[in-house]
MDAnalysis code that builds the backbone (N, CA, C; Angstrom):
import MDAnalysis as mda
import numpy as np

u = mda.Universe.empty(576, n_residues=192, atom_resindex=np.repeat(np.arange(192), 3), trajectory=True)
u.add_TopologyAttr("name", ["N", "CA", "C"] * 192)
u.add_TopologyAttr("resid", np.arange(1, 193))
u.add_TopologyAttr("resname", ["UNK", "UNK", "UNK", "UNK", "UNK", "UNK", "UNK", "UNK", "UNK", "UNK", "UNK", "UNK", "UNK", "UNK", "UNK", "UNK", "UNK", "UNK", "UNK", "UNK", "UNK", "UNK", "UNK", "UNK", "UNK", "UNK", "UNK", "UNK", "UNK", "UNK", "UNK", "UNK", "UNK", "UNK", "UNK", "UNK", "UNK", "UNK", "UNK", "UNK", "UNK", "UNK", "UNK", "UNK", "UNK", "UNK", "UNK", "UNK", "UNK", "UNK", "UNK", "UNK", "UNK", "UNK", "UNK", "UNK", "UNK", "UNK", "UNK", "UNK", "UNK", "UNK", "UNK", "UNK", "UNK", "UNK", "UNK", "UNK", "UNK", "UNK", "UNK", "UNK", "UNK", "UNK", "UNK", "UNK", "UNK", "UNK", "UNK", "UNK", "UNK", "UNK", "UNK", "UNK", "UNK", "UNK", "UNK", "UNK", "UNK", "UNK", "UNK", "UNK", "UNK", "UNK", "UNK", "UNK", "UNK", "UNK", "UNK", "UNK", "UNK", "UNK", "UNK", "UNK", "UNK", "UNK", "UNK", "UNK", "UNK", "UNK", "UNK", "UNK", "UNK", "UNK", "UNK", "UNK", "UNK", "UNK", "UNK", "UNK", "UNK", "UNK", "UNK", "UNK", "UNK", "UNK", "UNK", "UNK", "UNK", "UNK", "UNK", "UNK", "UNK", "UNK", "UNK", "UNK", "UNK", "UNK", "UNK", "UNK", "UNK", "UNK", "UNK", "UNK", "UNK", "UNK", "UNK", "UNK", "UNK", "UNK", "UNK", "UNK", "UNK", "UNK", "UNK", "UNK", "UNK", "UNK", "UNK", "UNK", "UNK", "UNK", "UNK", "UNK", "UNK", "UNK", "UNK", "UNK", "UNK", "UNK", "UNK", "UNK", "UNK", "UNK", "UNK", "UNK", "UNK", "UNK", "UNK", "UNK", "UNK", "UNK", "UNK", "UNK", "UNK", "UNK", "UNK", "UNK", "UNK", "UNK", "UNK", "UNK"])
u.atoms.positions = np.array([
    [12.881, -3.801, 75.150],
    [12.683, -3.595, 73.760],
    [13.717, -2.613, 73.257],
    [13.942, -2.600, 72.110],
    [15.244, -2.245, 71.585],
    [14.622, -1.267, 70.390],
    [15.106, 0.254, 70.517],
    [14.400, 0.794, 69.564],
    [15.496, 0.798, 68.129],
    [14.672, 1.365, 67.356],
    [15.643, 1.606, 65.962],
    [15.889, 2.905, 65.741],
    [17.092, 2.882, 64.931],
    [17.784, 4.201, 65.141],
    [16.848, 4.589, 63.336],
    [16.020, 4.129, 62.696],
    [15.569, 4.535, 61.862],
    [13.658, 4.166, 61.953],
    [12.748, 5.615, 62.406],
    [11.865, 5.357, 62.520],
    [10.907, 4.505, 61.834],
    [10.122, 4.313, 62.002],
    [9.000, 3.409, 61.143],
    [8.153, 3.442, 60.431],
    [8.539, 3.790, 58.643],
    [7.756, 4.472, 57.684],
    [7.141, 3.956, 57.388],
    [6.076, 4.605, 56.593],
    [4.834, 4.342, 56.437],
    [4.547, 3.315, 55.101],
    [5.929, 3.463, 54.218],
    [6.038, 2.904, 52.920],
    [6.241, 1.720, 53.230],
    [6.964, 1.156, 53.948],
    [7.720, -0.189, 54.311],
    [6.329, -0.947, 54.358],
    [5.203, -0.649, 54.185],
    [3.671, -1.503, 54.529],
    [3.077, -1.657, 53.397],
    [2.806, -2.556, 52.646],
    [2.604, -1.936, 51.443],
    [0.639, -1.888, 51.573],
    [0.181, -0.916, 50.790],
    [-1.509, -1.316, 50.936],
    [-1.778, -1.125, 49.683],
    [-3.287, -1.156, 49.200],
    [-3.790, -1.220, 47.857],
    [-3.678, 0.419, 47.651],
    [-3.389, 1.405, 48.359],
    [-3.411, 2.817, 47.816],
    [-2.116, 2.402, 46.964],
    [-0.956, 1.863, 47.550],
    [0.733, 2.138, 47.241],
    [0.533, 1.533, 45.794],
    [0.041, 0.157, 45.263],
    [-0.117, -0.642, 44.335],
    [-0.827, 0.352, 43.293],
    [-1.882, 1.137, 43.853],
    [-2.742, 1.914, 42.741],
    [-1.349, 3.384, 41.990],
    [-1.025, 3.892, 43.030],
    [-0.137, 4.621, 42.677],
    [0.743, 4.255, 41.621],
    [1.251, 3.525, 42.293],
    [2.355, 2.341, 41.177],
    [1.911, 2.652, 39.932],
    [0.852, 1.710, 39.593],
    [0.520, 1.170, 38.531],
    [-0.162, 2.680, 38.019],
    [-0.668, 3.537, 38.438],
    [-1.286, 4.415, 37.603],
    [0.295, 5.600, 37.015],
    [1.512, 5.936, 37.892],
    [2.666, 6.161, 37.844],
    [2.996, 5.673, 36.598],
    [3.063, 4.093, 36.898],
    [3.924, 3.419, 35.123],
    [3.569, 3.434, 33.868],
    [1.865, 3.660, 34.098],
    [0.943, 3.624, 32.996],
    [1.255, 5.601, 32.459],
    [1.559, 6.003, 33.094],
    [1.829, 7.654, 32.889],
    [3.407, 7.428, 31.883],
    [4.308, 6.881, 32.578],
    [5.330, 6.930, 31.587],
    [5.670, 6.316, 30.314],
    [4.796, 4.908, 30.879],
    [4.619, 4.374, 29.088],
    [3.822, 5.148, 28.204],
    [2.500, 5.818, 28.830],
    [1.867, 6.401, 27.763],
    [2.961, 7.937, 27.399],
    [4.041, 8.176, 28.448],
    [4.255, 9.358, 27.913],
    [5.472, 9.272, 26.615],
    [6.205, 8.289, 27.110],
    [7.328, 7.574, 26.224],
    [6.812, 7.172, 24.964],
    [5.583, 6.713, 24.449],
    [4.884, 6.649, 23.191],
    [4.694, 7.446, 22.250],
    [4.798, 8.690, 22.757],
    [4.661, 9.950, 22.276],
    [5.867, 10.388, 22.054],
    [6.848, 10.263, 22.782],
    [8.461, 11.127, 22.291],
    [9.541, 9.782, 21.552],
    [8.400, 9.069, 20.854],
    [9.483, 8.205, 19.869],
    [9.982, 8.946, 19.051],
    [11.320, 8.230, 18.419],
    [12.383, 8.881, 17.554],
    [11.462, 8.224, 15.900],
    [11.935, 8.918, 15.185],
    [11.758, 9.292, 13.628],
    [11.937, 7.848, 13.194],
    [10.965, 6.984, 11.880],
    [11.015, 5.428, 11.555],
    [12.288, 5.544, 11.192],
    [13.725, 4.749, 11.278],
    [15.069, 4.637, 10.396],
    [14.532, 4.483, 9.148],
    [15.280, 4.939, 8.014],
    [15.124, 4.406, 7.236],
    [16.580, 4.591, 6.147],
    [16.726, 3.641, 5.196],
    [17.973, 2.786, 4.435],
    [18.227, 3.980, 3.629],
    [17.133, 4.982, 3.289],
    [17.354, 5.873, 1.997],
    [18.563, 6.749, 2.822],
    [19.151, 7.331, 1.429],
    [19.633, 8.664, 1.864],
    [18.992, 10.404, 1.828],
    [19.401, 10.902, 2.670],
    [18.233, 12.695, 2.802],
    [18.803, 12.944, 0.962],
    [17.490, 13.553, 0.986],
    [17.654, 14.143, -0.340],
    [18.407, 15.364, -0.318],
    [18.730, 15.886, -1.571],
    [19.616, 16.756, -1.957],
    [18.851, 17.789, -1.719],
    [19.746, 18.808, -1.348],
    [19.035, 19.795, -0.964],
    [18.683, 21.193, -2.314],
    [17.311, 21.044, -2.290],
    [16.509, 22.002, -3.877],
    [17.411, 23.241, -4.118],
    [17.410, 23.563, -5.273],
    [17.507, 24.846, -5.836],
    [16.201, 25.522, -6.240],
    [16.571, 26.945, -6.239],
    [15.434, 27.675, -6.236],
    [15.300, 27.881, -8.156],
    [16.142, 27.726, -8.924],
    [16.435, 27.636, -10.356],
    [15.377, 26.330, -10.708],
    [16.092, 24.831, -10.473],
    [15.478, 23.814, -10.649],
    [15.302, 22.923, -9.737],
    [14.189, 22.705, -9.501],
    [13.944, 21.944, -8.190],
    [14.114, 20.032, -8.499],
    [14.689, 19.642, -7.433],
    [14.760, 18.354, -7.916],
    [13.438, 17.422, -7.790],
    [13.238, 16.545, -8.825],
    [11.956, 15.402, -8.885],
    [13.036, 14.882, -8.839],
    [12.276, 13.868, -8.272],
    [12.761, 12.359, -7.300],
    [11.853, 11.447, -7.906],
    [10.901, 11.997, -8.342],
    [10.019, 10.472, -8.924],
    [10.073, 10.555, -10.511],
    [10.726, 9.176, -11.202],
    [11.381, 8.623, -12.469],
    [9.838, 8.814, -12.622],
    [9.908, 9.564, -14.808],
    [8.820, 9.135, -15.538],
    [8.332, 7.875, -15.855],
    [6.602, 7.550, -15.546],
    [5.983, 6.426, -15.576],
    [6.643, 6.479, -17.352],
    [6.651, 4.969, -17.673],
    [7.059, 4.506, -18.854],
    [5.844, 4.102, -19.413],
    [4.400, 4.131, -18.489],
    [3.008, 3.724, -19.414],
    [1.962, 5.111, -19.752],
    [3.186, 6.056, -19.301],
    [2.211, 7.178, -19.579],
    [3.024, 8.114, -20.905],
    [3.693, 7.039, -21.525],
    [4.310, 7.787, -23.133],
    [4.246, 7.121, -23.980],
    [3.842, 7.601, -25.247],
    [4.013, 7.245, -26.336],
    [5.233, 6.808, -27.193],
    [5.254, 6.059, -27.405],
    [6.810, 5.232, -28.232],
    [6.548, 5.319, -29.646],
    [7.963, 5.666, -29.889],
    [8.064, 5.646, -31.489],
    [8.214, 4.531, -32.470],
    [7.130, 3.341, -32.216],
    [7.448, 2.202, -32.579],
    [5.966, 1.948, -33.195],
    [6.085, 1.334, -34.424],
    [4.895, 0.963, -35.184],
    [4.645, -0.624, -35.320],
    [3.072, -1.015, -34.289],
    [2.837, -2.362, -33.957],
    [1.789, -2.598, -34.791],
    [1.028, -1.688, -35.938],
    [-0.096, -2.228, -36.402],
    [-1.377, -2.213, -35.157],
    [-1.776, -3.770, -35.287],
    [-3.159, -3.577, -34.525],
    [-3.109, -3.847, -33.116],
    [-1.719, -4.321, -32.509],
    [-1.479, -4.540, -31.374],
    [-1.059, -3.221, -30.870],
    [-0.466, -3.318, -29.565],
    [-0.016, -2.513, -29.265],
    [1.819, -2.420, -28.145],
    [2.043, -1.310, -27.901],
    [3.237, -1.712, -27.423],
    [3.339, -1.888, -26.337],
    [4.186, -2.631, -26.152],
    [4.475, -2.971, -23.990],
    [5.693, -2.800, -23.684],
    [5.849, -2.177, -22.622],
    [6.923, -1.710, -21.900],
    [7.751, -3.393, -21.411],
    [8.443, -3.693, -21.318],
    [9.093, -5.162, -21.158],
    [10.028, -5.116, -19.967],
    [10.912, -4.270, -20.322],
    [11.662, -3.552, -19.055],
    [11.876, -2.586, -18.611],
    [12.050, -1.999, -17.440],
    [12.485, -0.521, -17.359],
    [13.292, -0.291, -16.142],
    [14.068, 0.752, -15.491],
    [14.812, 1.057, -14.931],
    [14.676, 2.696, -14.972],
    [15.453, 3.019, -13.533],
    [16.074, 4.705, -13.744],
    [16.803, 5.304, -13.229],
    [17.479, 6.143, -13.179],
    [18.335, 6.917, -12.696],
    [18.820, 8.103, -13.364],
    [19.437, 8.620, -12.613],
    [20.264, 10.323, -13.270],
    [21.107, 9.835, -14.310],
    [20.425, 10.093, -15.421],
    [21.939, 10.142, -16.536],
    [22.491, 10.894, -16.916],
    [22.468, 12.232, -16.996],
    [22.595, 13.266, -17.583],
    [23.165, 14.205, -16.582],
    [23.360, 13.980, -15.017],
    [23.920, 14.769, -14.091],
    [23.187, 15.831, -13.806],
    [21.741, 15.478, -14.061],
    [21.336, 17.070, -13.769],
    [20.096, 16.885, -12.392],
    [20.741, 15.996, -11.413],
    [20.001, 15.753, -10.339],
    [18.454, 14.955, -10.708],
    [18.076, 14.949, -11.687],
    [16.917, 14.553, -11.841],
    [16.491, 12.848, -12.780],
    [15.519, 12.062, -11.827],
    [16.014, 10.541, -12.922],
    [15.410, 10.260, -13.988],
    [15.898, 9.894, -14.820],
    [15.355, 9.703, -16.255],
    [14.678, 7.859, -16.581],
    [14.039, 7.844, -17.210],
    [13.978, 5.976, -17.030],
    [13.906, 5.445, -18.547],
    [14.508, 4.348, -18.699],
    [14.795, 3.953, -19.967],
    [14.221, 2.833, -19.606],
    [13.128, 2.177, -20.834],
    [12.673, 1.654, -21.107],
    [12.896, 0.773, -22.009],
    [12.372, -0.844, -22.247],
    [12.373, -1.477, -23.323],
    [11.441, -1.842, -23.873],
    [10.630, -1.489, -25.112],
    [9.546, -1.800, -25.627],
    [9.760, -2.664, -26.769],
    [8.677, -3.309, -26.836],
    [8.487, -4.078, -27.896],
    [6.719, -4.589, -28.363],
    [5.987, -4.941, -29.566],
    [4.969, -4.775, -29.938],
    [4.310, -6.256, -29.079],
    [3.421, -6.245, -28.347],
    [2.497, -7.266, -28.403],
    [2.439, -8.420, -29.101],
    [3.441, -8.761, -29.620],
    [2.934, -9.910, -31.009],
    [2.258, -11.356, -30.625],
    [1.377, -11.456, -30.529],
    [0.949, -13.011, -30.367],
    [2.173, -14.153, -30.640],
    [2.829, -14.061, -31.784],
    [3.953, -15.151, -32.530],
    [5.124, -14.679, -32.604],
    [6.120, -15.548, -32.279],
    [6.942, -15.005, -32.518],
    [8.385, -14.460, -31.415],
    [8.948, -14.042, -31.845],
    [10.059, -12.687, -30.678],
    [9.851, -11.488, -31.531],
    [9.197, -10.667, -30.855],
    [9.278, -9.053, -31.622],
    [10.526, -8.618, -31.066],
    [11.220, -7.499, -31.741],
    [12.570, -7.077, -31.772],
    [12.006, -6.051, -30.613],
    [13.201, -5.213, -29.737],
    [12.935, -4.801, -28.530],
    [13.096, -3.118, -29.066],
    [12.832, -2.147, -28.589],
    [13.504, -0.518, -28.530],
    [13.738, -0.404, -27.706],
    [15.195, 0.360, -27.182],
    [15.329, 1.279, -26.073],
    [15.143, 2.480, -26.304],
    [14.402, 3.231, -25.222],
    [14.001, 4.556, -25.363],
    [14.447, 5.199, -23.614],
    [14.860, 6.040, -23.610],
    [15.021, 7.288, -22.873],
    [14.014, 8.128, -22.389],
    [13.146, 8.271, -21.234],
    [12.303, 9.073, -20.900],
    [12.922, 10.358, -19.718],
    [12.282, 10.972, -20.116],
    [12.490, 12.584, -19.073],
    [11.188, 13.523, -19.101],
    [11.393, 14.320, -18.293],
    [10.280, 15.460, -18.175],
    [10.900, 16.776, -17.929],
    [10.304, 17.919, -17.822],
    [11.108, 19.218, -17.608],
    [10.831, 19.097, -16.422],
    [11.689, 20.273, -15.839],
    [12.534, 20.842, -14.749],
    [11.029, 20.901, -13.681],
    [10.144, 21.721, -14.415],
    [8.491, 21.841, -13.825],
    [7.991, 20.554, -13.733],
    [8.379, 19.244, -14.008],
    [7.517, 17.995, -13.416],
    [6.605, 17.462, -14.622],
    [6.772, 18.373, -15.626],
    [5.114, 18.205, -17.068],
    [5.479, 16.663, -16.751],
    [4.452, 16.281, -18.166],
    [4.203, 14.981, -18.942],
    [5.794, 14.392, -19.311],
    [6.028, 13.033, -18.824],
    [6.795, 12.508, -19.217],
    [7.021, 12.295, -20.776],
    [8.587, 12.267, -21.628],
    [8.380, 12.233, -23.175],
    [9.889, 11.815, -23.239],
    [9.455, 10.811, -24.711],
    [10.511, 10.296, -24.742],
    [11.968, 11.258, -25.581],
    [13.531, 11.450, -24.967],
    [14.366, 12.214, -25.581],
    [15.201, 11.350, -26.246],
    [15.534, 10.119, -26.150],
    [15.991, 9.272, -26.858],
    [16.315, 8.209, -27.349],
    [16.564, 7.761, -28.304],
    [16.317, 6.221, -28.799],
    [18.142, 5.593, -28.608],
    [17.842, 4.697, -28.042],
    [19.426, 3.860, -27.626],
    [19.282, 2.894, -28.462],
    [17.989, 2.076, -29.067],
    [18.102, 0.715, -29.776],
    [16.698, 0.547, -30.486],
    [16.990, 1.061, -31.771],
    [15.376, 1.346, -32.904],
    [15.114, -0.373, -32.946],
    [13.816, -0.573, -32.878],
    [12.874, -1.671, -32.723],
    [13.503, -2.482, -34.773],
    [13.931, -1.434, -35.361],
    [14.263, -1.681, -36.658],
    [15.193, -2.409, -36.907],
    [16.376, -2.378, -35.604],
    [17.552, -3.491, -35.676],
    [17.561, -4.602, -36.028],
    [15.984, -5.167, -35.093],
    [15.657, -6.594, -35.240],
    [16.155, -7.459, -33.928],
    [16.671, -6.292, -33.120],
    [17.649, -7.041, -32.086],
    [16.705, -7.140, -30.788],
    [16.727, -8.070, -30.103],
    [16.287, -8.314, -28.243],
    [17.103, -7.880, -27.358],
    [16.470, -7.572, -26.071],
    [17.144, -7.344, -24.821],
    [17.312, -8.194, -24.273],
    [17.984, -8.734, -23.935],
    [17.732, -9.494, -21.557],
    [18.590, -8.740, -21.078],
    [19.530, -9.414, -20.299],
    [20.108, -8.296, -19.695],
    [20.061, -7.018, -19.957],
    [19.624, -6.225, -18.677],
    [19.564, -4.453, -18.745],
    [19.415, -3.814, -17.513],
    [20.101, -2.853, -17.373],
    [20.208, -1.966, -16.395],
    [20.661, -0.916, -16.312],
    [20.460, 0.132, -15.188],
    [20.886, 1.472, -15.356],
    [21.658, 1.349, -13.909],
    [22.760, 1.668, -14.266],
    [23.997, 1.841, -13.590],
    [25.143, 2.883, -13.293],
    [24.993, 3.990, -12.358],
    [26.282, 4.518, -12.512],
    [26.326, 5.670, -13.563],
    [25.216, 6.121, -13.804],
    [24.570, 6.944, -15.012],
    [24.986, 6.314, -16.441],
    [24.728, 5.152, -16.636],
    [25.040, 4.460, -17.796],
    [24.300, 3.610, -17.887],
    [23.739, 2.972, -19.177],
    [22.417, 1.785, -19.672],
    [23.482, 0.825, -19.882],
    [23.144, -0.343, -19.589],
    [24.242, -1.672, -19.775],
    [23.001, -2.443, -20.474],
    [23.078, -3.128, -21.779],
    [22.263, -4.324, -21.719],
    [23.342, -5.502, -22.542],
    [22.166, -6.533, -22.924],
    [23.204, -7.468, -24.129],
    [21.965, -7.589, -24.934],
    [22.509, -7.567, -26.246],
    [21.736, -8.073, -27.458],
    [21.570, -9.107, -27.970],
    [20.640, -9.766, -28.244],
    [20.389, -10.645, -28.789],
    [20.216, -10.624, -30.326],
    [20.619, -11.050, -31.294],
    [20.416, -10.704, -33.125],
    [20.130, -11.498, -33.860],
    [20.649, -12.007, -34.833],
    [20.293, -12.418, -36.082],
    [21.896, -11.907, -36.761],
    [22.436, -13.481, -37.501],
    [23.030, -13.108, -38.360],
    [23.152, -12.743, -39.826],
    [21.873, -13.895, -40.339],
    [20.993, -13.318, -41.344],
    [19.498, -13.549, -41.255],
    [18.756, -13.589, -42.420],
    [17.724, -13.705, -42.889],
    [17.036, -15.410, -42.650],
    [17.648, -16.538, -42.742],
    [17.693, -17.311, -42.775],
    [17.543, -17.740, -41.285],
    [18.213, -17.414, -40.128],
    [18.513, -17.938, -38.511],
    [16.586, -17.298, -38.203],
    [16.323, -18.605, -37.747],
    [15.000, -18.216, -37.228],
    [14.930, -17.082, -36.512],
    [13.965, -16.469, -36.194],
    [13.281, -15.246, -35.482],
    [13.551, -16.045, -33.931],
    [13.173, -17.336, -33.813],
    [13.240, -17.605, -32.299],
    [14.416, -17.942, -31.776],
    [15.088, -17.895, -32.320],
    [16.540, -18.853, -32.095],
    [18.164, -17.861, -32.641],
    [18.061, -16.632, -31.593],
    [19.243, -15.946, -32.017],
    [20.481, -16.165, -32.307],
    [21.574, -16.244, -32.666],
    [22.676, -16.803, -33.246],
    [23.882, -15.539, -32.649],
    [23.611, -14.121, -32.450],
    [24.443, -13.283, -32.398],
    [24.319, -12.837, -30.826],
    [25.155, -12.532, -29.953],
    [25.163, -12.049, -29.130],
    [26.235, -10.470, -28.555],
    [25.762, -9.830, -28.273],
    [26.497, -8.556, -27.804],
    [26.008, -7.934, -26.711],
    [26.913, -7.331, -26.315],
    [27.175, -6.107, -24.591],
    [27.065, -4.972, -25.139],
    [26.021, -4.185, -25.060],
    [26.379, -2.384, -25.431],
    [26.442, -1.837, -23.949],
    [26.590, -0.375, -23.840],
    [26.851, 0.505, -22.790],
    [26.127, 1.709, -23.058],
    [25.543, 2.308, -23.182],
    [25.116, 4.038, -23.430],
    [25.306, 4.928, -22.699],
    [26.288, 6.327, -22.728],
    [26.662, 7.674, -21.418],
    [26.219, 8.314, -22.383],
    [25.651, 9.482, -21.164],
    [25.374, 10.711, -21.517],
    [26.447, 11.387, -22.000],
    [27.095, 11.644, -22.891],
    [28.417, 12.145, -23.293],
    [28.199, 13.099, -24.248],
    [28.927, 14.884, -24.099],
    [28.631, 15.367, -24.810],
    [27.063, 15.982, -25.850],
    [26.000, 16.153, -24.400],
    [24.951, 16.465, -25.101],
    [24.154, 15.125, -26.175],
    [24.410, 14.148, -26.302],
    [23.995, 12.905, -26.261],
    [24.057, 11.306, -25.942],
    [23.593, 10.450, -26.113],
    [24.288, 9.069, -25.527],
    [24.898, 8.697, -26.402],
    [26.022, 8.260, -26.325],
    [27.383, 7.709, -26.909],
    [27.010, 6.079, -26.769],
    [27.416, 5.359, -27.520],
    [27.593, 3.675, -27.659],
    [28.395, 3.108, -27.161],
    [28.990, 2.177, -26.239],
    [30.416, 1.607, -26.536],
    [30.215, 0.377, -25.994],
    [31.300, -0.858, -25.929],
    [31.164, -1.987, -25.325],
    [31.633, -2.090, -23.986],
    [31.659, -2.655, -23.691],
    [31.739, -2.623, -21.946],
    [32.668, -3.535, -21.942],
    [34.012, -3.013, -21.355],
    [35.270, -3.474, -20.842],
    [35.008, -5.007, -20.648],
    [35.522, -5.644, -21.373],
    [35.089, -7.831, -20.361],
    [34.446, -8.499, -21.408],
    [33.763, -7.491, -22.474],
    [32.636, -7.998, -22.968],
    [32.990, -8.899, -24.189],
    [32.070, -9.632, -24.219],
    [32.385, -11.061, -25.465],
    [31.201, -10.818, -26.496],
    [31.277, -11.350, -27.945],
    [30.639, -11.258, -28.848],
    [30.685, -13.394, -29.080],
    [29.310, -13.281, -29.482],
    [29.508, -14.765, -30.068],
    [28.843, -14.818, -31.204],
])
């Protein structure tokens, strides 16, 4: 008989102790690995980091918790579109809204309005009007972009062109410029 130059361990056998080990071993590292997961990814970017002056809000004023400067009679007004972002550069987002009255008949003419809140978080309120419900004019296209309102108008050339059936079309733009929003057309833009 021929011996081996490497004695004869005890592991090389396997029994139901070795199997219990095992399995109670792996069940230790999965449960421990469950616990030292990394942070959910996520797409946003870290927020800016606060000042002790004005702290930044991150959450845009609800547009159903203000009052609009628009007179509907017995209906009332509805928010149609809205959007938000920083317009004003002062870290904090503002949301502009498009309202227009409830009307059963008809196309009611649209407002853009401007919402903000102070620095402390209060009650959302509206600071400014981009498009008085008085024009007579509609929205579709709209968005807040780049700290700028983009929409197109829909009009009326006179008195006569039905209410449902607009005839005029235009591109406005609105910046915060100079302590208020400025008007202009947007580079491309066509009138019909």
């Amino acid at each position: 008989m021929q011996s081996s130059a490497v004695p004869e361990l005890a592991h090389t056998h396997t029994r139901p102790i070795h199997w219990l080990a095992t399995a109670t071993a792996v069940a230790g590292v999965v449960a421990f690995s469950s616990i030292l997961q990394p942070g959910a990814a996520t797409a946003a970017q870290p927020a800016a980091p606060e000042t002790k002056s004005a702290p930044a809000l991150t959450t845009p004023p609800d547009p159903a918790a203000v009052t609009y400067p628009i007179e509907c009679g017995p209906v009332k007004a509805v928010v149609q579109k809205r959007a938000s972002g920083d317009l004003d550069g002062d870290g904090r987002p503002e949301t502009v809204a498009v309202v227009h009255c409830d009307s059963p008949m008809g196309t009611p003419p649209d407002g853009v309005y401007v919402l903000t809140r102070d620095s402390d978080g209060g009650e959302p309120r509206v600071v400014a009007t981009l498009l008085d419900p008085k024009d007579g004019t509609t929205v579709s296209d709209f968005a807040v972009r780049h700290g700028a309102v983009t929409a197109t108008l829909l009009g009326y050339s006179s008195a006569d062109v039905p209410r449902c059936c607009p005839d005029e079309k235009s591109d406005a733009k609105w910046r915060w410029h100079g302590g208020s929003f400025v008007r202009s057309t947007p580079a491309g833009a066509r009138s019909v």
